[in-house]
C-alpha positions in Angstrom: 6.4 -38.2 36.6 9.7 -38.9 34.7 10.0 -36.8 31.3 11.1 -39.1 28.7 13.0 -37.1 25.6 12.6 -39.6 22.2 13.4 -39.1 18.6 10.2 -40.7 17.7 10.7 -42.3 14.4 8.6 -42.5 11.2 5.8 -44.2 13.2 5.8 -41.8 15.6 5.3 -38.8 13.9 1.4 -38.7 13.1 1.7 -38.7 16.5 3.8 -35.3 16.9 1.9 -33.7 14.1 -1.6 -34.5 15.8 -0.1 -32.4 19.2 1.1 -29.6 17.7 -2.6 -29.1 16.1 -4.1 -29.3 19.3 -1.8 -26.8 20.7 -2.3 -24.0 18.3 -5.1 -21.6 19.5 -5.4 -17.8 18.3 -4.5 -16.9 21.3 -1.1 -18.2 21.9 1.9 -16.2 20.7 3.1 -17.8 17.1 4.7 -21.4 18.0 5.6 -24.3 16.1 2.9 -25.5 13.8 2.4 -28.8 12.1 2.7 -27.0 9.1 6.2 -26.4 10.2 7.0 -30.3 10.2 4.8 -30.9 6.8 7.1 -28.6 5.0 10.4 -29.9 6.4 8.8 -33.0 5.0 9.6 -32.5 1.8 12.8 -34.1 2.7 11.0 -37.4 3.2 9.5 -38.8 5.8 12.9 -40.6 7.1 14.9 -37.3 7.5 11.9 -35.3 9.2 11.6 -38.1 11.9 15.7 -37.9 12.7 15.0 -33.9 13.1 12.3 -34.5 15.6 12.8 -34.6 19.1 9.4 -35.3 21.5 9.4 -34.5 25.5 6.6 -36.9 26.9 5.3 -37.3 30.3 3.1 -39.8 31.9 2.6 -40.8 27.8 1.3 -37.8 26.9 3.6 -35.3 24.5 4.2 -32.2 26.4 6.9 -30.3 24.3 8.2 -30.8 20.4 11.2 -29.4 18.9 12.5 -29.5 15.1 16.0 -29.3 14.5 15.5 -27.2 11.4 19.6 -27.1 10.8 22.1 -28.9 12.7 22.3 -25.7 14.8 18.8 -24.5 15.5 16.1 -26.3 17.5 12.4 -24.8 16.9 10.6 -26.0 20.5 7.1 -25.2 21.5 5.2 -27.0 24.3 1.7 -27.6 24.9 -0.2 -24.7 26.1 -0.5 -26.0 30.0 3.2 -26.0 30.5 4.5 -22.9 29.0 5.2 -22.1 32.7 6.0 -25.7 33.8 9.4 -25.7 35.6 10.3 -29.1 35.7 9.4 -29.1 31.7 11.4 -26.0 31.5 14.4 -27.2 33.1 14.7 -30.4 31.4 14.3 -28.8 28.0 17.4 -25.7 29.1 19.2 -29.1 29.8 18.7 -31.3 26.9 19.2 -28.0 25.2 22.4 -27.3 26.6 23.9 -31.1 26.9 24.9 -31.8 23.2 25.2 -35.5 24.4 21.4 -36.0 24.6 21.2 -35.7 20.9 19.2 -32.1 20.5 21.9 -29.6 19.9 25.8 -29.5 19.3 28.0 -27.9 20.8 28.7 -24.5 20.5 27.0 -22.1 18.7 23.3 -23.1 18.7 19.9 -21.2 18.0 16.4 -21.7 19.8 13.1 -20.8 18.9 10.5 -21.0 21.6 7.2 -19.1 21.7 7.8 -15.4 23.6 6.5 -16.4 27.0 7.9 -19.4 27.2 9.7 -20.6 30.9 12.0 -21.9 29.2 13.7 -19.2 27.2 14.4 -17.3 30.6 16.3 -20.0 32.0 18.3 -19.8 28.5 18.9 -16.3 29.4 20.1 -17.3 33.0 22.5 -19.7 32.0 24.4 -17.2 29.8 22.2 -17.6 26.3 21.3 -14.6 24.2 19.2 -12.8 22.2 19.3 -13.3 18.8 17.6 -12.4 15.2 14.4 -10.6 15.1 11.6 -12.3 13.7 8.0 -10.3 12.9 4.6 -12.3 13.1 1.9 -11.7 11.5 -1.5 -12.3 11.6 -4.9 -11.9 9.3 -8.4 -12.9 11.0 -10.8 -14.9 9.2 -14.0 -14.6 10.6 -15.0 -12.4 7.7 -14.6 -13.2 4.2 -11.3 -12.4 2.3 -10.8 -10.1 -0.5 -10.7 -11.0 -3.9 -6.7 -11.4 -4.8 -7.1 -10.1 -8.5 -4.7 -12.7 -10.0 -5.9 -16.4 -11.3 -4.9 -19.5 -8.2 -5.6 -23.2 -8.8 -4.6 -25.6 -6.1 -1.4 -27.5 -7.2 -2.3 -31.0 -7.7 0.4 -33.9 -8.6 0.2 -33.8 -11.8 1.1 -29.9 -11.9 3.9 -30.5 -9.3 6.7 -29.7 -11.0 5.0 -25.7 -11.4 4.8 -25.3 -7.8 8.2 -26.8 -7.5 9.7 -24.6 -10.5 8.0 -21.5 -9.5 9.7 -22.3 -5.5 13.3 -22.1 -7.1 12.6 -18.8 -9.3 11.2 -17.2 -5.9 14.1 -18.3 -3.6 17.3 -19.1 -6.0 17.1 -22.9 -4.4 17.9 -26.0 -7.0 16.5 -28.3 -4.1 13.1 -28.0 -3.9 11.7 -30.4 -7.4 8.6 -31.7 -8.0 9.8 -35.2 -6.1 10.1 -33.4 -2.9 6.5 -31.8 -3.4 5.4 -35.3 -3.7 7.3 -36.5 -0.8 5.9 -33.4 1.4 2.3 -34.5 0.2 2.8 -38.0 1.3 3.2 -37.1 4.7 0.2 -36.9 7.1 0.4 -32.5 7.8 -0.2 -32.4 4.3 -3.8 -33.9 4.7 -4.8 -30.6 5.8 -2.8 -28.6 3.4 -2.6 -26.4 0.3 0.0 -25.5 -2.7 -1.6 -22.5 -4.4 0.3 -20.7 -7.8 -0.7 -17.9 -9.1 -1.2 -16.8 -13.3 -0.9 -13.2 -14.4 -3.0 -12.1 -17.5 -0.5 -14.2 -19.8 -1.3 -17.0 -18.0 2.6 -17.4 -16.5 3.3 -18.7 -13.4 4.7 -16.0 -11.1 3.7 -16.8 -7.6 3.5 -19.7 -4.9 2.5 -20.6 -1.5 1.8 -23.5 0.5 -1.0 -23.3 3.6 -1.0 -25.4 6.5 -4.4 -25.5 8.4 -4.5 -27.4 12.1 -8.1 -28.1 11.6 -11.5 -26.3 12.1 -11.3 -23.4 14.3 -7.5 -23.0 14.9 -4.9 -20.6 13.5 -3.2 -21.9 9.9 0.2 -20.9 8.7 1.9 -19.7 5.7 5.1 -21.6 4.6 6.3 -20.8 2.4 5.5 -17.9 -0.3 7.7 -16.7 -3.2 7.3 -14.3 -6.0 9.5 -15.7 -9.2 12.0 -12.9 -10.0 11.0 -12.3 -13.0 7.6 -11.1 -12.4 8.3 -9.2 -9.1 6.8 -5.5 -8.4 3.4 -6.2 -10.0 1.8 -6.7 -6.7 1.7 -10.6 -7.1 3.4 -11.4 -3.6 0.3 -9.7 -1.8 -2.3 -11.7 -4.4 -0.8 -14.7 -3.5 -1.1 -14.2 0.1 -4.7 -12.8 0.1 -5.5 -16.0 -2.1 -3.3 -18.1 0.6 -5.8 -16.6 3.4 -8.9 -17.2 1.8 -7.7 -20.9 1.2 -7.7 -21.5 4.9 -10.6 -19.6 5.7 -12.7 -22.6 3.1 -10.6 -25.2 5.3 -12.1 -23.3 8.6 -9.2 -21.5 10.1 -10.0 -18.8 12.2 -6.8 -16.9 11.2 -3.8 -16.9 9.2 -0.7 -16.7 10.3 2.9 -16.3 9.1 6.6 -15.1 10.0 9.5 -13.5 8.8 12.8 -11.7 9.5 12.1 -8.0 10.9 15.1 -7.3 8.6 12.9 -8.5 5.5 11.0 -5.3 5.6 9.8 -6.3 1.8 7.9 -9.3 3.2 6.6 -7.4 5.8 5.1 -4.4 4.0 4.0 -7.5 1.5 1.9 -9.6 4.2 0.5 -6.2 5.5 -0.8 -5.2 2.2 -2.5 -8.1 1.8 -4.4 -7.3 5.4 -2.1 -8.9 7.8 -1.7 -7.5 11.2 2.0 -7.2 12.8 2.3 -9.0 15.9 5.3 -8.0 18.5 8.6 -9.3 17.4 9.4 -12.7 18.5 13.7 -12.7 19.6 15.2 -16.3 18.8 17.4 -17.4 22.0 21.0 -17.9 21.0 24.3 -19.6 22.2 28.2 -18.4 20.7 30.6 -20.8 20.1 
């Protein structure tokens, strides 16, 4: 069957959103997520559908990519054709082709799941490993620890907290309490969680937003942030034991996040907080 490559538009997207949650299983290496494509939504819902790209065959989805910058695609496919070569080599051509509308030309970024058919063909046709990037992972079948700060789930009328407490943690003006309304109004959110934490004077010194892809599959962290005034005090690894035990009550089997190796803060802070390191996933890259 022909493999049809679409931008799928704002209509199209529940649909997008509602493959990527079947896909994710614990035992897959750490792919795409919806959560991925609920937090780019913040944006609105008009933007996120231009950065979309859908591979479809026979009708049926069989690969999605985000263009999360003009330069870098995040792809993932759906579990059955990891190892599909016809998928594969479409996707290393649309990849490579900057007239089919996923990437420009020259330098250009991929992130595909380790494993992936795909990323070797990269690597044949003269792509290269890039950045480092650590997963990690914390099982919930058993109960979570207690976090030892105070959480309450962000609801509109505290948005502009979550979105204040955002810009402390990551020195970004862009992220107001519109855009948290605009990433709620989109459909990933339905299944989703903005969590801030208080310290003992009842300030506002951490955030995270969980993603969960329904009962019985892994949910993702994205993203967390300390405010920099209240960093050192252990709140980054109360946040994210607070984050877990938010998708264990929406009934994800595990929690899951990822940063850059380089960040060795983050990692030592998602460890603490009784996530497991994963092996390193390399992005696939292209020079100008």
């Amino acid at each position: 069957m022909t493999i049809v490559l679409s931008t799928p538009g704002v209509e199209g997207l529940s649909e997008a959103v509602g493959a990527l949650r079947e896909w994710q299983h614990d035992e897959a290496p750490l792919q795409l997520h919806p959560g991925d494509l609920g937090w780019f939504w913040r944006a609105g819902a008009e933007a996120t559908a231009a950065a979309v790209r859908t591979w479809s065959r026979d009708g049926r989805i069989v690969a999605v990519g985000l263009l999360d910058a003009p330069d870098l695609v995040r792809l993932t496919t759906a579990p059955d054709a990891q190892q599909d070569e016809e998928l594969a080599r479409r996707l290393a051509g649309d990849l490579a082709e900057p007239e089919r509308g996923v990437l420009p030309a020259g330098k250009a970024c991929v992130e595909a799941p380790t494993g992936a058919l795909v990323r070797d063909l990269l690597f044949e046709a003269g792509w290269n490993s890039d950045e480092p990037w650590t997963p990690l992972r914390c099982d919930l079948t058993e109960p979570v620890k207690e976090p030892g700060l105070r959480t309450e789930v962000t609801g509109p009328e505290r948005a502009h907290v979550r979105a204040a407490v955002h810009r402390a943690s990551f020195g970004s003006p862009k992220f107001t309490d519109r855009r948290w309304h605009a990433m709620a109004a989109g459909p990933a959110y339905a299944d989703a969680r903005c969590l801030v934490a208080y310290d003992d004077q009842d300030n506002a010194v951490a955030a995270v937003t969980v993603w969960s892809a329904g009962p019985g599959r892994p949910g993702l962290l994205e993203p967390m942030g300390v405010h920099q005034d209240h960093r050192g005090h252990g709140h980054g690894t109360a946040i994210c034991v607070a984050a877990a035990a938010a998708l264990r009550r929406l009934g994800a089997s595990s929690a899951l996040v990822c940063t850059p190796t380089s960040n060795t803060a983050a990692v030592a802070t998602y460890a603490s907080a009784g996530f497991q390191p994963l092996p390193q996933r390399l992005d696939v890259s292209r020079g100008a």
